[in-house]
N, C-alpha and C positions, 0 to 999 in steps of 0.2 A: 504494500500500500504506500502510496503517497502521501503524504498525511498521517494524523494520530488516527489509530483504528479503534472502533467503542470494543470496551472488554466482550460484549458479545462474538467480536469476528476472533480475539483471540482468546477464547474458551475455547468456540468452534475447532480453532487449526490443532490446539490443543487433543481435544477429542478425535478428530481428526488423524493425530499424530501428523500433522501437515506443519511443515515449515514457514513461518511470518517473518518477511523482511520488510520492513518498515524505511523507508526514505522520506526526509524533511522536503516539505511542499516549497517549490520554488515557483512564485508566480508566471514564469516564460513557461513553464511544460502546460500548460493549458494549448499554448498555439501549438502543439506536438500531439492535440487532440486526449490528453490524458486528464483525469478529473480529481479533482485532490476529494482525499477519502473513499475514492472509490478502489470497489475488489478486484484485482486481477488475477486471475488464475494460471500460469506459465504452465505448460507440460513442458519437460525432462529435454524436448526436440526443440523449446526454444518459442514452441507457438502458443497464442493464446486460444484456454480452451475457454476458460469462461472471463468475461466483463460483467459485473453489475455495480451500476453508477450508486447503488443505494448500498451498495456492503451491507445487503441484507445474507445474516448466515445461515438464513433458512434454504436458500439459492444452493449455498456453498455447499452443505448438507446433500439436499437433492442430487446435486453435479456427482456426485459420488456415490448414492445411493442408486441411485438409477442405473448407473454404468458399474455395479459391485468393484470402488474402487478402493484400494488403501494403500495409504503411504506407506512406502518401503524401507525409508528413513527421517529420521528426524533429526535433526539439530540445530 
């Protein structure tokens, strides 16, 4: 995330066993189409699998429930 993320999305990665990297909101990455506080999801290959503007971790949940996924590692 860009931005501070509310404890719910990092309970979530927790639960999860999913990795949160966190980077400080710089107002120019908006013209680079990116949204401060919002969720991004990277797969392993570099690509994004999920965007939601709202870091709702109900989405984040879903993404991986749906597709029987689980992190492999954590740190």
């Amino acid at each position: 995330m860009y931005g501070e993320p509310p404890a719910s999305v990092r309970e979530t990665c927790v639960e999860l066993r999913l990795p949160l990297h966190v980077f400080a909101w710089q107002p120019r990455m908006r013209q680079t189409g990116l949204k401060s506080t919002a969720l991004y999801l990277i797969r392993p290959d570099g690509h994004i699998a999920l965007a939601d503007p709202h870091a709702d971790p109900k989405r984040l949940r879903q993404y991986f429930y749906e597709r029987r996924l689980v992190a492999t590692r954590f740190n």
